[in-house]
C-alpha positions in Angstrom: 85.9 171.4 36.0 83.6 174.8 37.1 83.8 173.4 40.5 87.6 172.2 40.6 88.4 175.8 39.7 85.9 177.8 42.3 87.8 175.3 44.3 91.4 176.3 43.4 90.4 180.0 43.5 88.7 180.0 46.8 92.5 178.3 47.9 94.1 181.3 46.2 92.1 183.5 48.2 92.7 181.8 51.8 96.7 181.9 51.1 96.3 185.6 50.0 93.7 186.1 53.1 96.7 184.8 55.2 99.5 186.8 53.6 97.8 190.0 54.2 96.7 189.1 58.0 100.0 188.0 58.7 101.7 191.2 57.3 104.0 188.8 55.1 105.4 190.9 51.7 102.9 191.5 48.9 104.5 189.8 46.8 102.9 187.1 48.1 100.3 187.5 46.7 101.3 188.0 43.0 102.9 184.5 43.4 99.4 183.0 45.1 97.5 184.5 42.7 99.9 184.1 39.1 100.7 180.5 39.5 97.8 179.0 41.2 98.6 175.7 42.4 102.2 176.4 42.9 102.3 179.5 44.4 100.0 178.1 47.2 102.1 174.8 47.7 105.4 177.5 47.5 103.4 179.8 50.1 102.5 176.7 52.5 105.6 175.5 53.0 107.9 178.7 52.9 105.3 180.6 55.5 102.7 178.5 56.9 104.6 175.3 57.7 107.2 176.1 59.6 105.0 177.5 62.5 102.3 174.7 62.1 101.2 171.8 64.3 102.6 169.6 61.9 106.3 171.1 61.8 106.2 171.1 65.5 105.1 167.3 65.5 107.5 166.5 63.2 110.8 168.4 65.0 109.4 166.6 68.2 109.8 163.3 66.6 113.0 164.0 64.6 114.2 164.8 68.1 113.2 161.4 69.6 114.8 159.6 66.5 118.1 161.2 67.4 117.7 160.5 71.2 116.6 156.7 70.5 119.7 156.2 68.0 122.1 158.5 70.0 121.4 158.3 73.6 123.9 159.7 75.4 125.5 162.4 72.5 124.3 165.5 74.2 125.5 164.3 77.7 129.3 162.9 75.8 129.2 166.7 74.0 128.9 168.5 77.5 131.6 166.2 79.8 134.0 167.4 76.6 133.1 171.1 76.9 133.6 170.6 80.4 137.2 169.1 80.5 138.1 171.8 77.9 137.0 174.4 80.4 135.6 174.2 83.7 133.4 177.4 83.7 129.9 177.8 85.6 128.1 177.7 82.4 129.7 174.3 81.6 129.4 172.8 84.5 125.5 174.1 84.7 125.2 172.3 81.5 126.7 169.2 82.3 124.5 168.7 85.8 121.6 169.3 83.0 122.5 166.7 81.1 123.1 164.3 84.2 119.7 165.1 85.4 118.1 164.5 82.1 119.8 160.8 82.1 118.9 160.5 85.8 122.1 160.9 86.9 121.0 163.2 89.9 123.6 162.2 92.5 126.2 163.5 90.0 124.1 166.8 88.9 123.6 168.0 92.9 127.5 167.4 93.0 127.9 169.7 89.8 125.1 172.3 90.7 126.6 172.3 94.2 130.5 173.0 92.9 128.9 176.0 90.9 128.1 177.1 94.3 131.2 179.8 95.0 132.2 183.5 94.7 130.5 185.5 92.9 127.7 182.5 92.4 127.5 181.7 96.1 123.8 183.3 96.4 122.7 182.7 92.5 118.8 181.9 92.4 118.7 180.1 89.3 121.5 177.8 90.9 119.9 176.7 93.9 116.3 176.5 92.3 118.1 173.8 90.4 120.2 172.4 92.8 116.9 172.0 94.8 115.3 170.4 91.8 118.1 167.9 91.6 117.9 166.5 95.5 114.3 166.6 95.0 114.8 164.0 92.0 117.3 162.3 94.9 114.8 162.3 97.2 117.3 163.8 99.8 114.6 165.5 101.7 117.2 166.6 104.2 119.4 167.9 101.6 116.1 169.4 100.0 115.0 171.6 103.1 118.3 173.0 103.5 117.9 174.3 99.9 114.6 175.5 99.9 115.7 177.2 103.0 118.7 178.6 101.1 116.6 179.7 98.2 114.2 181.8 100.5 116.8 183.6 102.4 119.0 184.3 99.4 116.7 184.3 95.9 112.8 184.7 97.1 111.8 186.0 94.1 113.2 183.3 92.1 110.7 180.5 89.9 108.5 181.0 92.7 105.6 179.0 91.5 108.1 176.0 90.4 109.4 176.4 94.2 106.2 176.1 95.6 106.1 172.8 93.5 108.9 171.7 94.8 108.4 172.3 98.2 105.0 170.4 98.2 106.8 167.2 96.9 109.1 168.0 100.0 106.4 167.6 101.7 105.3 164.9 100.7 108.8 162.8 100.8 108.9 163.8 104.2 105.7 162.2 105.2 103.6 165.0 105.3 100.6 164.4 103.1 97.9 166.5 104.5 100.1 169.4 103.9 101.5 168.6 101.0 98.0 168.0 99.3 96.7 171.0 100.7 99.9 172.8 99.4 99.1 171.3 95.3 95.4 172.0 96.1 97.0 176.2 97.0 99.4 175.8 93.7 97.1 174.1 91.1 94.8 177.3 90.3 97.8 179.8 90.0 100.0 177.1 88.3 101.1 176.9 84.3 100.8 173.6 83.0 99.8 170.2 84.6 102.6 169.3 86.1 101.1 170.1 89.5 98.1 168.9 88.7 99.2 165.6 88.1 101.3 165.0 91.2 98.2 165.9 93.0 96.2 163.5 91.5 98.8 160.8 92.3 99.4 161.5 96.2 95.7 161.0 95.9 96.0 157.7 94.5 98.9 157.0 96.4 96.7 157.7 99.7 94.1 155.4 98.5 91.7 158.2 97.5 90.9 156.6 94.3 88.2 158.3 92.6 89.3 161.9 93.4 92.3 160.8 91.8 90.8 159.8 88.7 88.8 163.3 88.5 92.0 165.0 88.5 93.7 162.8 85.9 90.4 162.9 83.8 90.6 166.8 84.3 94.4 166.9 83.0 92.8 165.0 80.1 90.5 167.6 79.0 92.6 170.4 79.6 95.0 168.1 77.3 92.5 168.5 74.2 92.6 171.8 74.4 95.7 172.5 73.5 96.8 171.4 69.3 100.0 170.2 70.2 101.2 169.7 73.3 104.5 170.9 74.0 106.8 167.8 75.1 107.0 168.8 78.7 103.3 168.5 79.1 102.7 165.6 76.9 104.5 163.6 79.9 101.8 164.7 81.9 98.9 164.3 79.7 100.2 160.6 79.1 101.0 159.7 82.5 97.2 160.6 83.7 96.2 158.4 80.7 98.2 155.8 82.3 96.8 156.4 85.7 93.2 155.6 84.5 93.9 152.9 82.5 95.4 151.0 85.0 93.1 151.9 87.8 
């Protein structure tokens, strides 16, 4: 029992450590410390939960859940916004939505509509108009873009530009320059993303175990992070993938 409640105290102490770090109200720590059991469960799940690894797994997979049993409900909910009023923002949201279910002949068509008046030069438009014929792979379509997107917006998502313009490059044949462009972007770039479309024009040119290092490299820079936000995660898994079926 001596050792149960050391045990219980040196809880107590941790949670009332963690209030006080974390500026939360003092009270805190009256409820920690009077009720020792509950007050820690009450403190864990009020203050500590929410923000944890845990919470964020679970809203990830609560998220899934909905996608697997509903599909296509956020896509349905945007094309009825959309016929109830045709503004920018609606249609920006509905080419989202298409290019989330692939649907990325439909989303240039949208993100090129929003393309007019006041909007004609937008940056955040044309980076994802860009985006959308990359997904296409209407490299002609692309270049134009990119073109448009320097001229008009060159301060816009640069680094994400840069991404896209080395897949460019590559649908258009050029892999020398479009490695050497990922080999320019991957030190300066956030997240893996880059990283692993290096690693597979590598393995797409045959260049086997270089390919490997990077996906091995997008592995350990994987661990490092708790929990992977979901963006990355496709990355993380897709470089898993990659070595497993090499």
């Amino acid at each position: 029992m001596p050792i149960i409640g050391a045990l219980v105290l040196l809880i107590q102490f941790s949670f009332a450590f963690h209030a006080i770090k974390r500026g939360r109200p003092y009270w805190w720590i009256f409820v920690i410390m009077a009720f020792p059991v509950m007050g820690c469960v009450i403190y864990y799940f009020v203050e500590v939960f929410p923000g944890s690894r845990e919470h964020r797994s679970a809203h990830r997979t609560a998220r899934m859940l909905v996608r697997a049993l509903q599909p296509d409900a956020d896509l349905k909910r945007r094309a009825e916004e959309l016929e109830v009023c045709g503004s920018i923002e609606n249609k920006m949201a509905m080419a989202d939505e298409c290019l989330n279910h692939q649907m990325v002949s439909e989303a240039v068509s949208l993100y090129e509509s929003c393309l007019s008046g006041a909007y004609a030069k937008d940056g955040n438009i044309l980076f994802k108009l860009m985006r959308a014929t990359v997904e296409a792979e209407d490299w002609a379509k692309a270049g134009a873009v990119l073109g448009r997107l320097r001229g008009d917006a060159p301060e816009v998502r640069v680094l994400e530009v840069r991404l896209l313009e080395a897949r460019l490059l590559n649908g258009q044949g050029q892999s020398d320059a479009a490695l050497a462009a990922y080999r320019e972007l991957i030190p300066i770039f956030t997240g893996l993303e880059a990283r692993f479309r290096y690693g597979s024009l590598l393995l797409d040119l045959g260049q086997h175990e270089a390919a490997i290092h990077v996906f091995n490299e997008i592995l350990a820079r994987g661990k490092r992070y708790a929990s992977p936000v979901e963006d990355e995660r496709q990355w993380i898994d897709g470089a898993r993938r990659a070595i497993s079926g090499s």
